[in-house]
C-alpha positions in Angstrom: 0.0 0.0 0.0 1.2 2.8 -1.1 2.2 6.1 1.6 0.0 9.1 1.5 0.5 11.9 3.8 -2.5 13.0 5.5 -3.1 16.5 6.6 -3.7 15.8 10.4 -4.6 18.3 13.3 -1.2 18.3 15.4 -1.2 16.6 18.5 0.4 17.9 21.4 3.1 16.3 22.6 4.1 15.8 26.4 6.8 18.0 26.0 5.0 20.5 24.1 1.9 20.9 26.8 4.0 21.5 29.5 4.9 24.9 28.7 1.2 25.5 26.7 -1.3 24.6 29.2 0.3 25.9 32.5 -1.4 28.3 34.0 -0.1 32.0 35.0 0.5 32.5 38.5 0.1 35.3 40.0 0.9 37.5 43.3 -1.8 39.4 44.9 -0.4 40.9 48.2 -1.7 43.2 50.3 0.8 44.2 53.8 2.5 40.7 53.9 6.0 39.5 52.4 5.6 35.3 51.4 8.1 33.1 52.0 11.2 33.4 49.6 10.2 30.5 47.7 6.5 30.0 47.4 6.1 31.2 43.8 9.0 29.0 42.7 7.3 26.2 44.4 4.2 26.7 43.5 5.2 26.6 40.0 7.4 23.2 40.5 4.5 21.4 41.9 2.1 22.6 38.6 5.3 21.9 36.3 4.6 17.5 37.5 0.6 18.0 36.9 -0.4 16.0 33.4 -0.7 19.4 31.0 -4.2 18.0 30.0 -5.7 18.3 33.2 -4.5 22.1 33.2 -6.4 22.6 30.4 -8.8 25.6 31.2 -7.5 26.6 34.5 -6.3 30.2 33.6 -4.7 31.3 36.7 -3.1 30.5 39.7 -3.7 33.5 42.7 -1.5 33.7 45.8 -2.7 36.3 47.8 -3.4 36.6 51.1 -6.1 37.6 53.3 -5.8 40.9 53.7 -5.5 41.1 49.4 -9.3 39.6 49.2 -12.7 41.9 48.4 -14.5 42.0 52.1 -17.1 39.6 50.3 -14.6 37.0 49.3 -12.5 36.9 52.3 -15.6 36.4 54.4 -16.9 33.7 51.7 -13.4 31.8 51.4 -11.4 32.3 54.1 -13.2 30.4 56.6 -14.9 27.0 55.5 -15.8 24.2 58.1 -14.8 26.1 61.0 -11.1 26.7 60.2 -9.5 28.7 57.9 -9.4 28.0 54.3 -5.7 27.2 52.8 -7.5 27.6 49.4 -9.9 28.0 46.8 -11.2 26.9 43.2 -13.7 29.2 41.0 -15.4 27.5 38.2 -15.1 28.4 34.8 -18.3 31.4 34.4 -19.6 33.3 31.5 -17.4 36.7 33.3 -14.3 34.7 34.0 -12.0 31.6 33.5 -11.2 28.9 36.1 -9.1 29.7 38.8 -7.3 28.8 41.7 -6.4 30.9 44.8 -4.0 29.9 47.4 -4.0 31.7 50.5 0.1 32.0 51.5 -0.3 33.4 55.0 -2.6 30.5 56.2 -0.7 28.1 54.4 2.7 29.5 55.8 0.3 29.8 59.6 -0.7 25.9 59.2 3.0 24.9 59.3 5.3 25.4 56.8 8.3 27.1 59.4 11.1 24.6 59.5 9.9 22.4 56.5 10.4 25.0 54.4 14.5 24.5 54.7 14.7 20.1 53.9 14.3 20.2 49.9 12.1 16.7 50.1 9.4 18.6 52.7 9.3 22.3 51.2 6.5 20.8 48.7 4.8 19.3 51.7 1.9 21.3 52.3 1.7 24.1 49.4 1.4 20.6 47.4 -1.3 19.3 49.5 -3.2 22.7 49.5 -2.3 23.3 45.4 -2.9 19.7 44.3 -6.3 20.0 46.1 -7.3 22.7 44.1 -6.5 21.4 40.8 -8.7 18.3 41.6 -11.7 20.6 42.1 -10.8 21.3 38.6 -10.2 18.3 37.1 -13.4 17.2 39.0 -15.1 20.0 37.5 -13.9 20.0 34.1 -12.3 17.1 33.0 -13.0 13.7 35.1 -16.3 14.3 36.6 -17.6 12.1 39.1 -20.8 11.0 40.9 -19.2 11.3 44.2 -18.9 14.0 47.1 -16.6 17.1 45.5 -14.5 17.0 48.6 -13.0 13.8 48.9 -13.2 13.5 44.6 -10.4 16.5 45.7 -8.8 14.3 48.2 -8.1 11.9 45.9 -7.0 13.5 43.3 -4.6 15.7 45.9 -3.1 12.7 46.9 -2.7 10.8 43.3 -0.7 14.0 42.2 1.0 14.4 45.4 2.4 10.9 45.1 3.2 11.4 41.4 5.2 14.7 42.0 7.7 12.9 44.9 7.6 9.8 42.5 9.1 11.7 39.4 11.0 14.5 41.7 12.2 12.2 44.1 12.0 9.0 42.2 15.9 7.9 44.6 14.2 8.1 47.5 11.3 6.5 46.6 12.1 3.2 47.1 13.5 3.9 50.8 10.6 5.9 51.7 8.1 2.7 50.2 9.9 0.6 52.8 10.0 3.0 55.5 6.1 2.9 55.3 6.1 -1.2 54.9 8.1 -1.0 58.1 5.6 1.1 59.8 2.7 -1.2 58.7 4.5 -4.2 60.2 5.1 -2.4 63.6 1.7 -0.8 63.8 0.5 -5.3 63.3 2.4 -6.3 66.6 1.0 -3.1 68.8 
């Protein structure tokens, strides 16, 4: 059979989506300085994210409380009795999906001293951002018949995992039998 060249839509490559589909982060600050380098790792953690699950999620906010309208900050900042470490906004017909991150409760729920071991600095600004870009994948591209929350949870925790398994892939192994170890302890309490 003879070869004929077809005129094909391009696909995008892994490579190629990476830098095409992230989404902009931004800095919204009002009266407070963030840590060094929670931008930086902010956009490391998105950087391991699959580029088609970014698809439609336009920005990335860190801001604080102090930077919110008085009818967002007292919509978002406190949900279920504590404070919010962030927040996802649906696409709408005024504006494009979006994710807010709120550095100073993030840096108040316990960054400090993790911030300084280069394996725990993604800890929980990876937790918070991951969780937030489940909501969108919930949302927008893998929608489920299940509560929103833990539908975040689990996706959180899937891309958690998958950023310390391609970041970290040498310590992987040793931290997989640290927690085998801890499973076998935890049996003969």
């Amino acid at each position: 059979m003879p070869y004929r060249e077809h005129n094909f839509l391009p696909v995008a490559s892994a490579t190629h989506t990476s830098e095409t589909f992230c989404p902009e982060v931004v800095e919204s600050y009002r009266d407070f300085e963030p840590p060094p380098n929670f931008r930086q790792n902010v956009e490391t953690l998105l950087r391991y994210v699959p580029s088609e699950y970014l698809i439609g999620l336009k920005t990335i906010i860190l801001t604080n409380r102090a930077g919110l309208s008085r009818k967002r900050r007292k919509h978002d900042v406190w949900s279920q009795s504590r404070k919010a470490l962030g927040s996802y906004y649906r696409t709408s017909k005024s504006s494009p999906a979006t994710v807010c991150l709120y550095t100073d409760n993030i840096v108040k729920s316990g960054m400090g001293w993790l911030d300084r071991a280069p394996v725990l600095r993604y800890l929980v600004v990876g937790q918070v951002l991951y969780h937030e870009v489940g909501h969108h994948i919930h949302a927008t591209h893998r929608p489920e018949y299940a509560e929103k929350e833990d539908v975040a949870e689990n996706w959180g925790r899937g891309l958690t995992r998958r950023f310390y398994r391609q970041r970290y892939w040498y310590l992987y192994p040793f931290l997989m039998g640290l927690a085998r170890l801890a499973l076998r302890l935890r049996k003969f309490e």
